[in-house]
C-alpha positions as CSV (number, residue, x, y, z in Angstrom):
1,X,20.6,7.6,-1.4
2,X,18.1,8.2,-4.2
3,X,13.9,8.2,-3.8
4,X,12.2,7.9,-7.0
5,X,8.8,7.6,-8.1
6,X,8.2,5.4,-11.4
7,X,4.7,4.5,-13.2
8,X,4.6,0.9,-14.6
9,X,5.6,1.6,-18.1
10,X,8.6,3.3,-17.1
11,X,10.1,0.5,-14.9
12,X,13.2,-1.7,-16.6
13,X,12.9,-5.2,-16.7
14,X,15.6,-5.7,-14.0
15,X,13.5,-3.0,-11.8
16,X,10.4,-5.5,-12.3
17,X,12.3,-8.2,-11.5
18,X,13.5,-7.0,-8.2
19,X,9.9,-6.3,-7.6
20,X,8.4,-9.5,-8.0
21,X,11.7,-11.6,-6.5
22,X,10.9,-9.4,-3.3
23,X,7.1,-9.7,-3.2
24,X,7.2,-13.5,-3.3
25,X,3.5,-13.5,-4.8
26,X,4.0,-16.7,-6.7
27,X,1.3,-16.3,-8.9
28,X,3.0,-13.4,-10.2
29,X,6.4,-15.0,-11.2
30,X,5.7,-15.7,-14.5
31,X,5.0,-12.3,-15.5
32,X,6.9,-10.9,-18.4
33,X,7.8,-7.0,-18.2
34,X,4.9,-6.2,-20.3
35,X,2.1,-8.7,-18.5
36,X,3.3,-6.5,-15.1
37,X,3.1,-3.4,-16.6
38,X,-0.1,-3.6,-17.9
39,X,-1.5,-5.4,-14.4
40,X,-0.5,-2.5,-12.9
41,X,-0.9,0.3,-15.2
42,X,-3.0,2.0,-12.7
43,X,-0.4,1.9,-10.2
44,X,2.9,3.8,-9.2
45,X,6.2,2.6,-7.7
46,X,8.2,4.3,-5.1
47,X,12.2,3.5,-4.6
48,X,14.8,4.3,-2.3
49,X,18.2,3.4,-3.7
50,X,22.1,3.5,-3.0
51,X,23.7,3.3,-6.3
52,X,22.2,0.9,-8.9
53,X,21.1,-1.3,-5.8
54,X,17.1,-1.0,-4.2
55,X,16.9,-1.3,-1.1
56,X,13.0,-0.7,-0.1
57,X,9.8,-0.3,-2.7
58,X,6.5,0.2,-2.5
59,X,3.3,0.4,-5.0
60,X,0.7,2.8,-4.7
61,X,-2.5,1.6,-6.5
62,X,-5.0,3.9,-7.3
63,X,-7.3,1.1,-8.2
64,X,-8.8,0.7,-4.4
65,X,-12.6,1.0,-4.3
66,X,-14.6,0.0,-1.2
67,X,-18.4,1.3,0.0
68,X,-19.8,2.2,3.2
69,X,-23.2,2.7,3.6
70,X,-23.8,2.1,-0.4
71,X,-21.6,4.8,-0.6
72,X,-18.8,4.6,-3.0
73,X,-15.1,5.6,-2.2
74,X,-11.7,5.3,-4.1
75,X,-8.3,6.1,-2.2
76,X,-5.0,5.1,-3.2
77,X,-3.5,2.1,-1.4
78,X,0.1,2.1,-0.2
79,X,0.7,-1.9,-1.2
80,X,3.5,-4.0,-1.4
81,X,6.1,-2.3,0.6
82,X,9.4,-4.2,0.9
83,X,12.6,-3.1,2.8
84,X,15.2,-5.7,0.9
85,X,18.0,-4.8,3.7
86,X,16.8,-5.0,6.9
87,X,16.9,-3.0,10.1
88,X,19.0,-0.2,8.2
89,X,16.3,2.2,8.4
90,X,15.7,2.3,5.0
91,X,12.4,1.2,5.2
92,X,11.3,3.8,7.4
93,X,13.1,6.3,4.8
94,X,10.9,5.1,2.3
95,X,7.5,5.3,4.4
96,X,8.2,9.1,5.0
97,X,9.2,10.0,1.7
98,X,6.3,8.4,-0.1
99,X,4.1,10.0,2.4
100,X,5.8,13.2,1.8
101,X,5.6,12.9,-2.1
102,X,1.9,12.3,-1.6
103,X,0.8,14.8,0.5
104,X,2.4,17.5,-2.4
105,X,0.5,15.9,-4.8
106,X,-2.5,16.1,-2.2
107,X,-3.2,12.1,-2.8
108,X,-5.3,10.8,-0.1
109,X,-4.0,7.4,0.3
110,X,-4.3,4.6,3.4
111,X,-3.2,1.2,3.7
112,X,-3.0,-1.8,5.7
113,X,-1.1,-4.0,8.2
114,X,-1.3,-6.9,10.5
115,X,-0.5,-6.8,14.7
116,X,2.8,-8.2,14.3
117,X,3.8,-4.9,12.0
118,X,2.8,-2.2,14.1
119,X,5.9,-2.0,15.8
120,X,7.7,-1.1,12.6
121,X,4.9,2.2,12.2
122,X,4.8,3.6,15.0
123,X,8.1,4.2,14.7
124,X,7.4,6.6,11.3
125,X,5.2,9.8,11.1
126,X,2.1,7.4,10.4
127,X,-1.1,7.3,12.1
128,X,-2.5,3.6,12.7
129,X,-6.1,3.3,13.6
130,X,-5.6,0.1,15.2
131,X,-7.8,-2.8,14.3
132,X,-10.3,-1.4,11.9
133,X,-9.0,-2.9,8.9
134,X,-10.7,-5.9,10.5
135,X,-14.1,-4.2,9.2
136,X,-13.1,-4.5,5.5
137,X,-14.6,-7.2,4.0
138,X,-13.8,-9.0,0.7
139,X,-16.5,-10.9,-1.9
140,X,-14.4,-14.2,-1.7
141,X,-15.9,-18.2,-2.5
142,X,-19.2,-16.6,-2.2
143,X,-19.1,-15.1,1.2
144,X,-17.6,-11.7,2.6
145,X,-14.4,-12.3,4.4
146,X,-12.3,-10.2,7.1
147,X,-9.2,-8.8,5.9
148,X,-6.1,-10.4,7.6
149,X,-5.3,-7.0,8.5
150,X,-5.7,-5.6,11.6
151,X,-4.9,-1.8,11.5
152,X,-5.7,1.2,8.9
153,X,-2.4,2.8,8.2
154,X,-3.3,6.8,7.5
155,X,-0.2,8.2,4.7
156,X,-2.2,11.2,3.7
157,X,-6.3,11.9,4.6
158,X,-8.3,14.5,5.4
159,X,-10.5,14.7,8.6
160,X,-13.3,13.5,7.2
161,X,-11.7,10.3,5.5
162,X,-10.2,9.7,8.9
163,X,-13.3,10.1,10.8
164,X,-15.1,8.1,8.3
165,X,-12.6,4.9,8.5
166,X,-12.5,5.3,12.7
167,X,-16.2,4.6,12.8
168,X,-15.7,1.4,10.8
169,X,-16.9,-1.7,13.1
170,X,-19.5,-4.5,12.8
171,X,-22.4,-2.9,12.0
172,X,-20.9,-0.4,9.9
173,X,-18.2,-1.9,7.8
174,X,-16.2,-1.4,4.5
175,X,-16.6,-3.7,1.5
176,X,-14.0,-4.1,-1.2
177,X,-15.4,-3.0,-4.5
């Protein structure tokens, strides 16, 4: 079993094809190699696999901006996480390496899930604050929308981010920047 971490212009084409046959973003399927690779150029990819074969992935962006308050803050996002064979524990593998790669690189980084994923957490080293992801709200047709997350997912953060995200609620939410 191999983990590896990969920016954009270093995936293959068959690497960034798994990727995008595995997020099932349909806009996305007509990306060539170089269209991805430049989408996400301020990204990373992290892989677990057993020979040649991927068997989970996730993206970091480091492109996530929200405010609070009027206050600006940029964390990376742990995005797009797949486990391509199921219930193997690979998945899981994954979640703590990436979250182990990042707190040695000292990358504060958070992301997202909905209800029905929790399960699948709270089974890794992650701490969930449970439904405050429902007080980030995106600019769309005009109006600010909920997320349809539910819970904060907590890879690497200080105190103080942590604090900051738990007191997210109606009066004092998070808007996507």
């Amino acid at each position: 079993m191999q983990y590896s971490v990969k920016k954009s212009k270093e995936l293959s084409d068959k690497e960034i094809e798994v990727i995008l046959k595995f997020w099932e973003v349909e806009d996305w399927y007509d990306l060539n190699s170089e269209m991805f690779k430049e989408k996400f150029k301020k990204s990373e990819f992290h892989f677990l696999q057993i020979d040649e074969n991927i068997v989970s992935l996730a993206r970091i962006n480091f492109d996530f901006k929200f405010k609070i308050e009027s206050k600006p803050y940029q964390f990376a996002e742990f995005v797009g996480f797949v486990s391509i064979e199921k219930n193997k524990g690979y998945g899981t593998i994954l979640v703590e390496k990436t979250m182990e790669n990042l707190r040695e690189k000292n990358i504060e980084a958070i992301g997202f899930c909905e209800k029905d994923l929790r399960l699948f957490y709270e089974k890794t080293s992650i701490k969930i604050l449970y439904d405050k992801a429902d007080y980030f709200l995106e600019f769309d047709n005009n109006e600010w929308i909920k997320s349809t997350d539910n819970d904060i997912l907590i890879l690497n953060a200080s105190k103080k981010t942590i604090d900051l995200l738990q007191n997210l609620e109606e009066l004092n939410p998070a808007f996507l920047i």
